[in-house]
C-alpha positions in Angstrom: 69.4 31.4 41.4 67.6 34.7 42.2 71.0 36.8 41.6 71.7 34.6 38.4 67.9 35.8 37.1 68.7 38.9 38.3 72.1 39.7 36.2 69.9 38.0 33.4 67.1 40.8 33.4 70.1 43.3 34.4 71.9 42.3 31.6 74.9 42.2 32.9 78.0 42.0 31.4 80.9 39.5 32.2 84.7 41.2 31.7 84.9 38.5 29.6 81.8 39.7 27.5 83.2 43.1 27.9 86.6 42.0 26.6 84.9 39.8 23.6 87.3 37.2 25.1 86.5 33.7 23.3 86.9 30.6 25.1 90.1 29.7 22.9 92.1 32.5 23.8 94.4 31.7 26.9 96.4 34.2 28.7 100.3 33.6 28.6 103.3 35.6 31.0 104.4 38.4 28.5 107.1 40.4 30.0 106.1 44.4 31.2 109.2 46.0 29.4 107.4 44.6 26.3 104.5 46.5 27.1 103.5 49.8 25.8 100.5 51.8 26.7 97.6 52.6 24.4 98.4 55.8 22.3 96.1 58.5 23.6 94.4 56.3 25.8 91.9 58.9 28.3 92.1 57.2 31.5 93.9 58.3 34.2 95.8 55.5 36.1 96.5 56.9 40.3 98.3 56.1 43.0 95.8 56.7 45.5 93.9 54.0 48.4 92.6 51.5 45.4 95.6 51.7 43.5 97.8 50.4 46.9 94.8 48.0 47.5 95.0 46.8 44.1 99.2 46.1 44.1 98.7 44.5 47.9 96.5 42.0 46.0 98.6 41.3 43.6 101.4 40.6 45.9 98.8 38.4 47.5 97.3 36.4 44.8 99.2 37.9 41.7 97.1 39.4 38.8 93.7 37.1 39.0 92.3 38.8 35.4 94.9 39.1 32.2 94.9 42.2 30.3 94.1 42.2 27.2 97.2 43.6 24.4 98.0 43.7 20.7 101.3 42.8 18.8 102.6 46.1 17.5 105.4 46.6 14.8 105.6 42.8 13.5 107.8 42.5 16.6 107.8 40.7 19.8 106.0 44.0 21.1 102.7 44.6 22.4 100.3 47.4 22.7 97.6 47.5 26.5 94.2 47.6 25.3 92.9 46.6 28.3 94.3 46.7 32.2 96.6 49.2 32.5 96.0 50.2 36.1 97.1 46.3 36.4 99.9 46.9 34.5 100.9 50.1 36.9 99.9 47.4 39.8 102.0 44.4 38.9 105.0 47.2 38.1 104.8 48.3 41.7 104.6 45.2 43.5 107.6 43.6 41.7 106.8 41.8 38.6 108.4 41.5 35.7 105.6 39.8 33.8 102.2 40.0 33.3 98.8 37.1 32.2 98.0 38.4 28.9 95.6 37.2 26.1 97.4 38.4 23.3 94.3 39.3 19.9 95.7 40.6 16.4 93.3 43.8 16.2 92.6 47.1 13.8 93.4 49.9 15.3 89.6 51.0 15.5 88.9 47.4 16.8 91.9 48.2 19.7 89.7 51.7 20.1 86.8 50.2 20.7 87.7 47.6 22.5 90.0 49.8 24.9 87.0 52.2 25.5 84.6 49.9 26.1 86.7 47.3 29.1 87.0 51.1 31.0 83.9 53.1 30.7 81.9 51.1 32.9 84.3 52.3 35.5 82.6 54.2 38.6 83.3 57.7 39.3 85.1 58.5 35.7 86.2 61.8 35.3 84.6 64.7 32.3 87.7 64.7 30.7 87.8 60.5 30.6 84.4 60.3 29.3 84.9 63.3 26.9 88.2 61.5 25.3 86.5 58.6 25.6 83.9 59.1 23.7 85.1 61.5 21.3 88.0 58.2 20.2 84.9 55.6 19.6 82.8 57.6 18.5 85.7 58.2 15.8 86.5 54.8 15.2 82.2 53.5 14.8 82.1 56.0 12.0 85.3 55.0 10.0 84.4 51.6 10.1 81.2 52.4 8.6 82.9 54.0 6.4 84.8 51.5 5.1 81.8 49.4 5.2 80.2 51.4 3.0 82.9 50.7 0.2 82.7 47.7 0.2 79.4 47.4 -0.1 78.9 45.3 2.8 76.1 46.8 4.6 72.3 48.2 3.2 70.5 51.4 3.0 68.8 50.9 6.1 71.8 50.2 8.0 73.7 53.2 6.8 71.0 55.1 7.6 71.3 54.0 11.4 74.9 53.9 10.9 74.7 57.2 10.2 73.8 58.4 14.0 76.8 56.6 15.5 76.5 58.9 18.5 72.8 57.2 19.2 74.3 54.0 18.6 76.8 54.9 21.3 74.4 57.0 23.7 72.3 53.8 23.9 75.5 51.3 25.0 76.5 53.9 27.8 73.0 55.1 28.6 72.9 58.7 27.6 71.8 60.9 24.8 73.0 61.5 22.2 73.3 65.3 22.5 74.9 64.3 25.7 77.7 62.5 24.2 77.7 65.4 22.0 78.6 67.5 25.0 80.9 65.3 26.2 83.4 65.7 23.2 82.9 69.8 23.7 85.3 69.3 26.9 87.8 68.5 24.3 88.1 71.7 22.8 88.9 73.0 26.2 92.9 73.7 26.7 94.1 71.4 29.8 94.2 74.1 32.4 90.1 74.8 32.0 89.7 70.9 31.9 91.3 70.6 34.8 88.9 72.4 36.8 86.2 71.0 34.9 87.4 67.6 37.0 88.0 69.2 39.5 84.6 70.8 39.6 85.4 74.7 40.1 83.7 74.8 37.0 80.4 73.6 36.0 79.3 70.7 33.3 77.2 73.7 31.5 79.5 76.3 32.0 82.6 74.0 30.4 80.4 72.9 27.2 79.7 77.0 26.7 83.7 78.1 27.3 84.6 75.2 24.5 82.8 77.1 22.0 85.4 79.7 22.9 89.1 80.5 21.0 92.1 79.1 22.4 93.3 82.3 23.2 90.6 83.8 25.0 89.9 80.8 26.8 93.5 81.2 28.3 92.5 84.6 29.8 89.4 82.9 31.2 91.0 81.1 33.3 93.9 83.5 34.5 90.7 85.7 36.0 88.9 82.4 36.9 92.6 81.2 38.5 92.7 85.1 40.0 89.1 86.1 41.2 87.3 82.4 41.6 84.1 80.8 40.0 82.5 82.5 37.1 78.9 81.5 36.9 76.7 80.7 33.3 75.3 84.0 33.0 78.7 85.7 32.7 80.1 82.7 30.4 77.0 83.6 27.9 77.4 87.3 28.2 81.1 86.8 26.8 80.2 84.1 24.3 77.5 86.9 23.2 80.3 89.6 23.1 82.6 87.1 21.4 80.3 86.7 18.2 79.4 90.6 17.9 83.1 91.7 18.3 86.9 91.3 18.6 87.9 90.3 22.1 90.9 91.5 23.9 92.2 90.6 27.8 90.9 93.8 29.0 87.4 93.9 27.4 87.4 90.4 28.8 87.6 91.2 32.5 85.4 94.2 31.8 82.7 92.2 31.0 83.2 89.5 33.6 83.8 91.9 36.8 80.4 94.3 35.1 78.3 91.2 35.1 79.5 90.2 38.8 76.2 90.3 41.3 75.8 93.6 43.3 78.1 95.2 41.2 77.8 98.7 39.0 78.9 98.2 35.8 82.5 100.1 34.5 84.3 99.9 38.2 86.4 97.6 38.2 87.6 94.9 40.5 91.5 96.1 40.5 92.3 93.2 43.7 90.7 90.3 44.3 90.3 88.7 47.7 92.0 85.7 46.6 95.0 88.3 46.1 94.3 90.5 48.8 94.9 87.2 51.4 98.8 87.2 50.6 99.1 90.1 52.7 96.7 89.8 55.7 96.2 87.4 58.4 93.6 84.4 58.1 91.4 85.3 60.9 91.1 88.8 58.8 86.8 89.5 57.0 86.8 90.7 54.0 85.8 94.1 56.2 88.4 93.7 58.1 91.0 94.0 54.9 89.2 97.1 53.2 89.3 99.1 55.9 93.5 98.3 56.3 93.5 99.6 53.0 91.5 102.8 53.6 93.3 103.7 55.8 96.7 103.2 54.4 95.3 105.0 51.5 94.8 107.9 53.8 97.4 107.8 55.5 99.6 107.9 51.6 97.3 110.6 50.5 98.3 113.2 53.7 101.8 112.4 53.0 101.1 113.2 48.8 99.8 116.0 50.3 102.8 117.5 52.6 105.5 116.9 49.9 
């Protein structure tokens, strides 16, 4: 009773809730091969621990929730909307079928839908949540759109319908200028995004490099990939530059290795240690390697100097 008041004041939300899966609707085997995943669809489905958990229980007790799929093409074909780490699961341990509930949708309806069953998932990653909510967030407004001609909805509800990215803040529990940040990370090109997941880049830091060209974003992250972490203050110094004048690979890493604590500005950083451990020993300091090099240096500057 106390848990069941809980969920209640909670709010709580079933999978079938989640799934908008009505009490007539009954799951039926549909065969994999007929299966096709969800065009664009943002989350990443792994085979790491809970994937293997997940296919060891299926092999136990077979696939205990149906997914959830569309009839595609006006064939016997179907498109996931919902449970395709299932999908992956059943695959691998053995089955050729799969429970479905089978739901004739809109493609916005199937975007929404699809988006909603997965982002109450723990631990998503930027880039899921940024796809995420950049495909809803797409598919509210056109169907507002089309609401509004047909008449179907007032003034006072276009004017809410208007702010679709409140209206979606509010369902995942963020702002609205947060979900606006969000869809920044997909202006990024895969590489940055990448580390954005991988965190070797920060939230903040991502959201400022978006507002950067393709182009120069691609150098970014050749020095980033080459000399490390790049921290906000050097992101908004070359966003600055950006805006005041044409950018080029070399002005780039100007600004980036000037702006570098403890450093004087015009030297320039011609080796990184990243690069500089290809050649030395691991148990080598950073001390250690420069003076290596001074005195090679010395040693090919007395020999310059008897030729």
């Amino acid at each position: 009773m106390a848990t069941s008041k809980m969920n209640e004041r909670l709010n709580f939300k079933s999978v079938e809730e989640l799934l908008g899966v009505v009490n007539e609707e009954a799951a039926m085997d549909i065969e994999i091969y007929k299966i096709s995943g969800f065009k664009g669809h943002p989350f990443k489905v792994i085979d790491d621990e809970k994937m293997q958990e997940l296919v060891e229980s299926i092999k136990t007790n077979g696939v205990l929730s149906p997914v959830l799929i569309r009839p595609i093409d006006g064939r016997d074909n179907y498109e996931m909307i919902s449970g395709h780490r299932r999908l992956h699961a059943a695959q691998l341990a053995g089955l050729t079928a799969i429970p479905s509930i089978i739901r004739e949708m809109t493609d916005d309806e199937a975007v929404i839908a699809m988006v909603d069953a997965n982002i109450q998932r723990e631990e998503l990653l930027p880039s899921e949540r940024a796809y995420a909510y950049k495909m809803k967030l797409g598919a509210m407004k056109r169907q507002g759109e089309r609401k509004d001609l047909t008449g179907e909805i007032t003034s006072a509800q276009n004017e809410r319908k208007l702010e679709a990215a409140d209206i979606l803040g509010e369902e995942v529990g963020v702002s609205r200028a947060q979900i606006r940040r969000y869809i920044r990370l997909t202006e990024l090109i895969p590489e940055i995004l990448d580390y954005v997941d991988k965190k070797r880049i920060q939230f903040t830091s991502a959201v400022e490099i978006s507002y950067l060209d393709k182009e120069i974003q691609k150098w970014l992250f050749e020095y980033i990939k080459n000399n490390g972490l790049v921290k906000p203050k050097q992101i908004a110094l070359l966003r600055k530059s950006c805006e005041t004048g044409t950018m080029t690979e070399s002005k780039l890493i100007s600004i980036l290795n000037d702006s570098q604590p403890g450093r004087t500005p015009g030297t320039k950083n011609l080796l990184s240690e990243k690069k500089l451990r290809n050649y030395f020993p691991p148990e080598y300091t950073e001390e250690d390697m420069r003076s290596v090099i001074v005195q090679l240096l010395e040693q090919w500057s007395q020999g310059k100097e008897q030729e």
